[in-house]
Steps between C-alpha positions, in 0.01 A plus 500: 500500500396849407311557846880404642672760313245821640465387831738654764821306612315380847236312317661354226628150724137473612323558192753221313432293757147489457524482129659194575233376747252584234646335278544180660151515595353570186712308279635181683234411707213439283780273343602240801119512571442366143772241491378375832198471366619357167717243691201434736278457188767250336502309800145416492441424141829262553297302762186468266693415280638206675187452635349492117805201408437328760148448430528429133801234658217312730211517257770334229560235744184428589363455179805287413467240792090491469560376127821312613243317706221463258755365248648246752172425727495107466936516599406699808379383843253649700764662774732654233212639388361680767793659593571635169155622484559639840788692400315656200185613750771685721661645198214627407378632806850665541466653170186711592700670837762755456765359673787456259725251752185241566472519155841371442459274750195324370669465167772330627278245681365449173810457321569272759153270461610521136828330524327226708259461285746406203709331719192269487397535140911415432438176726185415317654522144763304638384181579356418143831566383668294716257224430620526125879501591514132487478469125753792416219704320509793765841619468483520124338861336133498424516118641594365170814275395774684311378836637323571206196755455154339484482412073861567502772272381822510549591496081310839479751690649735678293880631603614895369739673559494906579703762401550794588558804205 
């Protein structure tokens, strides 16, 4: 503001004026153009990161239906099977591309095949238990009479009372 204060009267308007420009120019600029690139720079990390969840999301579910299978291979038929295993190849395949909304999509076809498949595994475990209805022994706990533990009696338990200090 020193310049202002030497300059003649006629000037003085123009010269504050392009202070101002100056100012602008060198000062606020440089700052929208670094939190547009900041916001830009945000934006894409965000998506990774999604991209990054849902990955670790489909490899989780994969591994947990492949050993859901192994664990129940004898329950399972050959159809239910093949589509769950078909599910986990396209989940898989999904997983390598970049495209964040197949990716949710194959994940939710595999959620699906999952339900189905313990729809069936539910069925499966069913029918034993149903076969053992007739006799009483399936609605009790642990399938014994009384409810008790296994090596449990009912004389071993002991009543107390709490209270609080």
């Amino acid at each position: 503001m020193l310049i202002v204060a030497f300059l003649p009267k006629e000037h003085g308007p123009a010269v504050v004026a392009a202070l101002l420009v100056f100012r602008v120019i060198y000062y606020w600029l440089p700052l929208l153009i670094a939190a547009a690139m900041l916001g830009r720079n945000e934006w894409r990390l965000s998506s990774k990161r999604q991209l990054g969840e849902l990955r670790k999301q489909a490899d989780t579910m994969t591994w947990q239906l492949e050993k859901l299978i192994q664990e129940h291979e004898a329950k399972l038929r050959a159809p239910d099977k093949e589509a769950v295993t078909k599910a986990i190849e396209q989940t898989r395949a999904e997983a390598k591309g970049d495209n964040v909304e197949t990716l949710k999509a194959a994940i939710h076809r595999l959620e699906r095949a999952l339900h189905a498949l313990s729809r069936t595994l539910y069925a499966t475990a069913d029918a034993p238990a149903e076969a053992t209805a007739g006799d009483g022994a399936a609605h009790r706990p642990n399938g014994r009479p009384g409810g008790t533990a296994p090596g449990g009696r009912e004389e071993d338990a002991i009543e107390a009372e709490f209270e609080v200090k």
